[in-house]
C-alpha positions in Angstrom: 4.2 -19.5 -13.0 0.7 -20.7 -11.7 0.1 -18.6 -8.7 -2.8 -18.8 -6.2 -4.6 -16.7 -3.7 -5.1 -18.2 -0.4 -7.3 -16.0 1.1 -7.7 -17.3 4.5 -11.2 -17.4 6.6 -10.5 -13.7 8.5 -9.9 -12.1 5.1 -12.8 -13.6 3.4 -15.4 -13.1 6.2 -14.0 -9.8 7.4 -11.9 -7.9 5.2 -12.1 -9.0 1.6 -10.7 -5.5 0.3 -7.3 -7.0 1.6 -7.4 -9.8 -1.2 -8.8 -7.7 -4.1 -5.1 -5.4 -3.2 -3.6 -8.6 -3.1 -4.4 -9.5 -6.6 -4.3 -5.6 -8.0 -1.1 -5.3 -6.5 0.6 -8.7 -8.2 -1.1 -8.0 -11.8 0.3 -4.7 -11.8 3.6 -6.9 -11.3 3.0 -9.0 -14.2 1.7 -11.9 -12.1 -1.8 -13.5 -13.1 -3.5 -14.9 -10.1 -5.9 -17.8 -9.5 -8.7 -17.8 -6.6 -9.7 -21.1 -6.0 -13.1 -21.7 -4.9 -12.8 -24.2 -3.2 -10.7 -23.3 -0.7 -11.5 -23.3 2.9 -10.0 -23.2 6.5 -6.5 -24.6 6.5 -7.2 -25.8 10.2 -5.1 -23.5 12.1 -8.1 -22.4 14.8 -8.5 -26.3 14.9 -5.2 -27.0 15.5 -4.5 -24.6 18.1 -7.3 -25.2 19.9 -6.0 -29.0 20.4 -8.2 -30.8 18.0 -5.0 -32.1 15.8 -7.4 -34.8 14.3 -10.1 -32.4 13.2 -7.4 -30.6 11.4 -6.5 -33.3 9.4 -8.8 -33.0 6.6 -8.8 -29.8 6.6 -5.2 -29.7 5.6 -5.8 -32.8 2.9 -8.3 -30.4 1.7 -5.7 -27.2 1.1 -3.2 -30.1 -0.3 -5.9 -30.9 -3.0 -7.2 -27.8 -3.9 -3.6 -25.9 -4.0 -1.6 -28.8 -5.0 -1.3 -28.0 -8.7 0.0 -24.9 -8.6 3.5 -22.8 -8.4 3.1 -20.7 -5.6 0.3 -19.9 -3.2 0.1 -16.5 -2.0 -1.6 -15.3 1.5 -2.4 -12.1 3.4 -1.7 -13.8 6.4 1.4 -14.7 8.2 -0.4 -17.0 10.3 -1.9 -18.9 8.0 1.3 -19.2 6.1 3.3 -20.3 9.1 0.5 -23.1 9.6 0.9 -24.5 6.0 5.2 -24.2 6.3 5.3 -25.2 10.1 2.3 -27.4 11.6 1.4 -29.1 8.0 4.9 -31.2 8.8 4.3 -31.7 12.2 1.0 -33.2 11.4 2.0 -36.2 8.7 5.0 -36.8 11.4 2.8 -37.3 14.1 0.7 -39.7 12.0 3.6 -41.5 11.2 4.2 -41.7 14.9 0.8 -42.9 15.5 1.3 -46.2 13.3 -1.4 -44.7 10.6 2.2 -44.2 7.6 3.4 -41.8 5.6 0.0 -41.2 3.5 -0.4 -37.7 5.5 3.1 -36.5 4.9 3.1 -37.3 1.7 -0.2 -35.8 0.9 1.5 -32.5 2.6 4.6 -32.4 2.1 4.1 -30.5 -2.2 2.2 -27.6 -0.6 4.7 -26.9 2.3 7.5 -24.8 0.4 5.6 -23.2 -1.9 3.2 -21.2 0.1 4.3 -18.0 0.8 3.4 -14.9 3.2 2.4 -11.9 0.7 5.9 -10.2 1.6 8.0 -13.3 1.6 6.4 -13.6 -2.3 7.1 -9.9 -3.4 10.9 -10.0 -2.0 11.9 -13.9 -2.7 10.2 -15.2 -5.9 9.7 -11.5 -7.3 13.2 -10.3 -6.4 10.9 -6.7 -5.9 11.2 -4.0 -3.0 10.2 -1.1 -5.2 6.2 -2.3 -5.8 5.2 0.8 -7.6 3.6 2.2 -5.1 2.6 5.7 -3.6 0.9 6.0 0.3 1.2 9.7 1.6 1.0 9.1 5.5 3.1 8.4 8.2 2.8 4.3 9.2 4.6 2.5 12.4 4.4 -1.1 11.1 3.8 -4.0 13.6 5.6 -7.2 13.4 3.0 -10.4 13.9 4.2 -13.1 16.1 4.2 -15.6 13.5 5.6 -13.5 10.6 8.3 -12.6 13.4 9.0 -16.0 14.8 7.5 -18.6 12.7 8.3 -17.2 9.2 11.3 -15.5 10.1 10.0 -12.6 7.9 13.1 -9.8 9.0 13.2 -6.6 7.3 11.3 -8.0 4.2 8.2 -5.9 4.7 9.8 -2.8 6.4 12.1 -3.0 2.9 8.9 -2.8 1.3 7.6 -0.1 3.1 10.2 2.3 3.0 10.2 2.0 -1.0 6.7 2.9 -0.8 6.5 6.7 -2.4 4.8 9.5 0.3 5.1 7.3 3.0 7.0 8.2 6.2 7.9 5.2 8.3 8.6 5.4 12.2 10.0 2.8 14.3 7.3 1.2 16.8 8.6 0.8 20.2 8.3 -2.6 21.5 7.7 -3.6 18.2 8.7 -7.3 18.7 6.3 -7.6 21.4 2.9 -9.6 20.9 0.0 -7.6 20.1 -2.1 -9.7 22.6 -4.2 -11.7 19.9 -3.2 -15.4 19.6 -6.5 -16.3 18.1 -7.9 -18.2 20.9 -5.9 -17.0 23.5 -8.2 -13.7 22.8 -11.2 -15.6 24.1 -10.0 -18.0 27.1 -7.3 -15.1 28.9 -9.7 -12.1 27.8 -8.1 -9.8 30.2 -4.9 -10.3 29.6 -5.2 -10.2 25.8 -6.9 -6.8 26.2 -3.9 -5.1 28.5 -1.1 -6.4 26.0 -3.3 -4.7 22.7 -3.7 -1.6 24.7 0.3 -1.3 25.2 0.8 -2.2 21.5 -1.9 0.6 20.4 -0.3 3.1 23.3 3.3 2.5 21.6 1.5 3.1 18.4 0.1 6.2 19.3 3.6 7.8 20.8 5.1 7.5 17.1 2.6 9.9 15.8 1.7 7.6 13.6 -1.7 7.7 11.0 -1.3 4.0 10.1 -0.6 1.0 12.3 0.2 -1.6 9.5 1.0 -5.4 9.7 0.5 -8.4 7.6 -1.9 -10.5 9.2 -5.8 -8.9 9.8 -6.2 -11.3 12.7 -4.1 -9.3 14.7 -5.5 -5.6 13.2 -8.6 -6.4 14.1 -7.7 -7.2 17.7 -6.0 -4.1 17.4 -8.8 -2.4 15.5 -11.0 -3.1 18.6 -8.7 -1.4 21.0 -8.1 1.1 18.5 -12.0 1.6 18.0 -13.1 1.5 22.2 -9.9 4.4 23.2 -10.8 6.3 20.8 -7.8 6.9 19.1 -6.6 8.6 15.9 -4.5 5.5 14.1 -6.3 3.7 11.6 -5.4 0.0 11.1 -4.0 -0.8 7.5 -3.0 -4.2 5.6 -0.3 -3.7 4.3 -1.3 -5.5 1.3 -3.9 -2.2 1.0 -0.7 0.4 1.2 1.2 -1.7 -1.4 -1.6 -1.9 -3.9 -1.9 2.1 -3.6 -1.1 4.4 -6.1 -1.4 7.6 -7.0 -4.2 6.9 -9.6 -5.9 4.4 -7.3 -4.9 5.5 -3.6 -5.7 3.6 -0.5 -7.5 5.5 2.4 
């Protein structure tokens, strides 16, 4: 199996230790992993933001660059549910705009075969059990898209609790949104801010060391709130508590 790291633009700018456990946590599995370098954006800020034209090469661009392989692999639920859910919507609406199928077909190989990280491990790897060792107590938060676009369920939690050391507490309102949503951050600042401080407030009543999820954009939204109360839970991928071990541990 040819299987390739799609980083993502958050993770490559901003937390690049997230991608090195990524690929130390899959060759310990037997898996040998590719990083393209030519990778870039898959247009999901774009996108969102209403510029579904812009996104366009953008998404040609992943096509060409990921095309070839087996499986592409991300840290980032978002990112995933952009390739598996907008990619589609994009080719049909060029179809609908009289410009043919040359989008859609250009998108449609990459579609089913990127995965979330956690999708990857439980579905193609047939793994809960990683090997791994992470002696602290971790509440795990479930992203919106990884919740509702992915339909991730109980595959990461599953992961979790096979996780040697590691204590895992339910967090309340855990289906709630951490107050993110990439742009919506910026243009409903206020807003954004009192949802993250509810999330991190829950966090905080399970006792918790670690908040974990699998998607940085919304830890570091959380990291910021995390950071300005002062509080005692550290935000984790949980690609980082995954690749840990007892020879090489995570912080």
């Amino acid at each position: 199996m040819r299987v390739a790291l799609f980083l993502t633009c958050v993770n490559d700018t901003l937390y690049p230790d997230t991608g090195r456990a990524v690929v130390r946590l899959l060759n310990r599995l037997g898996v040998d992993v590719d990083f393209p370098l030519a990778q870039t954006c898959c247009g999901q800020a774009h996108y969102n933001t209403g510029y579904r034209h812009e996104t366009e090469p953008l998404a040609r661009h992943f096509a060409d660059v990921f095309g070839e392989y087996d499986a592409i692999v991300t840290p980032s639920g978002s990112c995933a549910a952009m390739v598996r859910e907008l990619y589609p919507r994009l080719g049909e609406r060029a179809r609908a705009e009289g410009r043919g199928a040359a989008l859609a077909d250009v998108l449609a190989p990459v579609v089913p075969k990127t995965y979330e990280l956690t999708e990857f491990l439980v579905d193609v790897l047939g793994v809960t059990d990683v090997g791994a060792a992470y002696p602290h107590k971790v509440t795990y938060h479930p992203t919106c898209h990884g919740l509702r676009s992915l339909g991730l369920g109980d595959r990461p939690r599953r992961l979790l609790a096979a996780v040697r050391g590691l204590e895992l507490v339910e967090l309340p309102g855990a289906d709630e949104c951490c107050g993110f949503g990439g742009t919506f951050a910026v243009k409903n600042a206020g807003v954004s801010a009192a949802m993250g401080a509810d999330k991190v407030r829950n966090a905080e009543s399970t006792g918790a060391e670690v908040l974990c999820a699998a998607d940085n954009s919304c830890l570091m939204h959380l990291g910021g709130t995390i950071s300005r109360a002062g509080s005692p839970v550290r935000p984790v991928h949980i690609a980082e508590i995954l690749a840990s071990t007892e020879e090489e541990p995570a912080r």
